[in-house]
C-alpha positions in Angstrom: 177.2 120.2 53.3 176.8 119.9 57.1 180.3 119.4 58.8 180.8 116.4 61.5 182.9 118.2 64.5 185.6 114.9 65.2 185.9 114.5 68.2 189.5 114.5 69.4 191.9 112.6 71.7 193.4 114.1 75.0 195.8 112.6 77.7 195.9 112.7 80.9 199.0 113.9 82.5 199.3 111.7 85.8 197.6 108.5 84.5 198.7 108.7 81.0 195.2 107.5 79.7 193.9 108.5 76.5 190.1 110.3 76.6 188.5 111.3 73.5 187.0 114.6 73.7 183.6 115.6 71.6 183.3 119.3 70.3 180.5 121.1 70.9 179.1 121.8 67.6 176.7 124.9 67.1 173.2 125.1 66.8 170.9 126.9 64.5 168.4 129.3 65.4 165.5 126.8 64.3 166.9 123.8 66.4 167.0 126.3 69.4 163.6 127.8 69.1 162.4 123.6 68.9 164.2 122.8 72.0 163.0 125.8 73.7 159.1 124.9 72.5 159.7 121.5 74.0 160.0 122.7 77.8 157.2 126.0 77.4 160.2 128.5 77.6 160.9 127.1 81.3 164.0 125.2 83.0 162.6 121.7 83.5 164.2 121.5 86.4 163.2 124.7 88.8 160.5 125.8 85.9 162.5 129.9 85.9 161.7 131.5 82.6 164.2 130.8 79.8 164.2 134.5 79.1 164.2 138.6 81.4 163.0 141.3 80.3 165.0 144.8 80.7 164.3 148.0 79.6 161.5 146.5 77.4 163.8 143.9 75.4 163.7 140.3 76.1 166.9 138.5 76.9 168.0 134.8 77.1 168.4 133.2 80.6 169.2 129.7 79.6 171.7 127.2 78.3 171.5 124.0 76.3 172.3 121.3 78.5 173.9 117.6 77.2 171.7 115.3 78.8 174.6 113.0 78.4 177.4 114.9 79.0 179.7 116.1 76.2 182.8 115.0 77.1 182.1 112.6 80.6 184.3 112.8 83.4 186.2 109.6 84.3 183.2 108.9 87.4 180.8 109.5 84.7 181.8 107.2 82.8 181.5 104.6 85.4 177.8 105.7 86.8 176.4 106.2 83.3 177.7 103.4 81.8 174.7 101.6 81.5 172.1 104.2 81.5 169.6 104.5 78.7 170.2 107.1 76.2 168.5 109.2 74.0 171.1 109.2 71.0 174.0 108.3 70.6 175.5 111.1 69.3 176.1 113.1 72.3 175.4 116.4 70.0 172.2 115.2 68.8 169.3 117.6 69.9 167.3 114.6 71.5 170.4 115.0 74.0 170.2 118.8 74.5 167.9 120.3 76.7 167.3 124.2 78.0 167.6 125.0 81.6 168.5 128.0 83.4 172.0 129.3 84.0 171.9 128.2 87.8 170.2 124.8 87.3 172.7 124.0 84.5 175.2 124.8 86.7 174.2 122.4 89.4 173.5 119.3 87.2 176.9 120.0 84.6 179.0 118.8 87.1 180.0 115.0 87.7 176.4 114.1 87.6 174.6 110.9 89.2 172.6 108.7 88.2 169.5 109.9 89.2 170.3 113.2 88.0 171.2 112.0 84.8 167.1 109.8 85.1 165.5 112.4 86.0 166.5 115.1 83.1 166.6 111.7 80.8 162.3 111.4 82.0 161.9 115.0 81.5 162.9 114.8 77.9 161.8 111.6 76.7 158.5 113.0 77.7 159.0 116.1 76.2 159.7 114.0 72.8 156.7 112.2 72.8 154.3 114.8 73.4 156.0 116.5 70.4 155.6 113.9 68.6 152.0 113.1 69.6 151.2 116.5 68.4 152.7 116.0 65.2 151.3 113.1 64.4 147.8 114.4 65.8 148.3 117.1 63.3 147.6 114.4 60.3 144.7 113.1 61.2 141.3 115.0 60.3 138.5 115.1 61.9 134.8 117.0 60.6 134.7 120.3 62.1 131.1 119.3 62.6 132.8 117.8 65.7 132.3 121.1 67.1 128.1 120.9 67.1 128.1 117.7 69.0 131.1 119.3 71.9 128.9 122.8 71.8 125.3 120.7 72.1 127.2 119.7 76.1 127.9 123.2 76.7 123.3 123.6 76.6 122.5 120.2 77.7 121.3 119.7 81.2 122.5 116.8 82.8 120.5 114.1 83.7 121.5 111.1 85.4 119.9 107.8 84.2 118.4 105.5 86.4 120.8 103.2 89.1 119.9 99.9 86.7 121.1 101.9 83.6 124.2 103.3 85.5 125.0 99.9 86.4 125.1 98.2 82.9 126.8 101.5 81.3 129.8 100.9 83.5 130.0 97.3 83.4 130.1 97.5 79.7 133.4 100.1 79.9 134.8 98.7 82.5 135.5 95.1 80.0 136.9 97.4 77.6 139.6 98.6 80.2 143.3 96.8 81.3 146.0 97.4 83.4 147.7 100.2 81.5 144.3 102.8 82.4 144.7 104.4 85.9 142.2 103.8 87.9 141.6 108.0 88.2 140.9 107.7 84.8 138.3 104.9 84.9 136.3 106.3 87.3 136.2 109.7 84.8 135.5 107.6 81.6 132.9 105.9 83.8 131.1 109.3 85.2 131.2 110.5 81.6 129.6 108.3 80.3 127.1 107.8 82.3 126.1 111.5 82.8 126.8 112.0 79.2 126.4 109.3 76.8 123.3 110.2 76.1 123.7 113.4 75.5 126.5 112.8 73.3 123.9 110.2 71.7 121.7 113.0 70.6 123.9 115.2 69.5 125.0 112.9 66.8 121.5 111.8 65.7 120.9 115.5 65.0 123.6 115.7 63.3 122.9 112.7 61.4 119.4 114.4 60.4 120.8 117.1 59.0 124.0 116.0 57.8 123.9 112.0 56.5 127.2 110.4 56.4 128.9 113.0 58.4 128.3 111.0 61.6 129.9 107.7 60.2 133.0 109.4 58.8 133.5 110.9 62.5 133.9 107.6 63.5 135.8 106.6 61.1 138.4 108.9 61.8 138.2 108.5 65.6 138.9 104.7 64.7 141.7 106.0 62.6 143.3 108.0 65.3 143.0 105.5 67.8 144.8 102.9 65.7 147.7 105.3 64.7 147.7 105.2 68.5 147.6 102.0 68.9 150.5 101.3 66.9 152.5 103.7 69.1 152.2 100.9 72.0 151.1 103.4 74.5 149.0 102.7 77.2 145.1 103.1 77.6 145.7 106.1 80.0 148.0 107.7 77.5 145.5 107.0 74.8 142.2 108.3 76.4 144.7 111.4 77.0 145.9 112.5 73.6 142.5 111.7 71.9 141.1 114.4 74.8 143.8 116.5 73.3 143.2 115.9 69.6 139.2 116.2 69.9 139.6 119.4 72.1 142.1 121.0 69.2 139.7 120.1 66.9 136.1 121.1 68.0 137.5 124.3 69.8 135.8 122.8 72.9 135.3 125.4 75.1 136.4 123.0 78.2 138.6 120.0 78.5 135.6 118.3 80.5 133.0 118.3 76.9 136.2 116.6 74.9 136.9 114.6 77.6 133.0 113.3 77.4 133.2 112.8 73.7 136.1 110.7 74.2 134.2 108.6 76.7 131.4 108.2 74.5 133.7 106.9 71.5 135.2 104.2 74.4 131.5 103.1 74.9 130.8 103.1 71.8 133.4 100.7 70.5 135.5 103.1 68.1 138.4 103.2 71.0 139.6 99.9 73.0 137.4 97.6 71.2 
């Protein structure tokens, strides 16, 4: 049975006011190793190593932050009072974060607003791409993936004709809205037209030698991008993990070959119909 530290009630001396006080409660070795994977092993906030090496042992360099602080101080209460939060249990490891000893000792003072923001941003993000990967981790996809991302690697690329190039884009561009940054539109765009065709092939060979195997790609590319979908994140964030999930699972030997696949599933209708 996991015990529930209560948090207990203090007085100030001069004011006379009563201030409940949280106890830090300890973490396991599993919860820290998590946190610790969530920044890379770095502080978030100067990017030092969590961890020194000395005489050929590895040591820790770090401390486990409260986002929100674990027992605020009276100011704190005032600038945070209406800031977003992460949980509301102040001990919760969605509001604990590694940083190194100096960094946590700049930002555990009476911290501002923006300090409190920016560590806030830094971990959010860092909860999402977690869970990204998790859910990424559910969702198959043939390993004959990898003949289509490897048939790139050989293919010479030709450029289509300006008429061709013209229609190609037109035809992603309708499929794009505010959410993709325009960066990223103009390397959907490129992709697809220097690669589509490529891409194209690959799968008809594939086909060829493998019926079905072509339709249930796309079936689970549809698949991932609705799970996606459903997460309400944005076209750029979108395009993004399924580079990621394509890349993890073809063993593309470049992000630029994933990233072309992906651009060929936008034009072909499996992602942002």
């Amino acid at each position: 049975m996991q015990l529930r530290h209560r948090p207990h009630r203090s007085y100030g001396a001069a004011t006379g006011r009563v201030y409940v006080t949280n106890a830090r409660r300890e973490y396991s070795e599993a919860e820290t190793v998590a946190l610790i994977a969530q920044v890379a092993g770095r502080c978030p906030l100067c990017d030092k190593p969590l961890f020194y090496e000395k005489g050929k042992r590895r040591y820790k360099a770090y401390e486990l932050a409260h986002i929100y602080p674990l027992n605020p101080h009276p100011e704190e209460l005032v600038v945070l009072a209406n800031v977003p939060r992460l949980s509301a249990d102040v001990n919760d490891p969605d509001n604990l974060i590694p940083l190194c000893e100096s960094s946590h000792g700049r930002f555990d003072k009476p911290r501002t607003e923006e300090e409190y923001l920016e560590l806030y941003e830094i971990k959010r993000e860092a909860l999402r791409e977690e869970r990204q990967r998790s859910l990424a981790s559910q969702y198959p996809l043939e390993k004959q993936i990898s003949a289509v991302v490897a048939h790139l690697h050989s293919a010479a690329v030709e450029i289509d004709s300006g008429v061709a190039l013209a229609l190609t884009a037109k035809s992603v561009d309708h499929k794009f809205d505010g959410t993709m940054p325009p960066t990223t539109k103009r390397k959907v765009r490129n992709a697809v037209q220097d690669y589509f065709r490529h891409v194209q092939s690959a799968f008809l060979e594939l086909e060829r030698s493998d019926p079905g195997c072509t339709e249930l790609i796309f079936v689970q590319v549809k698949s991932f991008y609705v799970m996606q979908k459903r997460e309400q994140l944005s076209q750029g964030q979108v395009f993004t993990n399924l580079v990621a999930w394509i890349h993890a699972r073809a063993r593309a030997h470049t992000l630029e070959s994933a990233e072309a696949v992906a651009s060929f599933f936008i034009q072909n209708c499996e992602v942002f119909e």
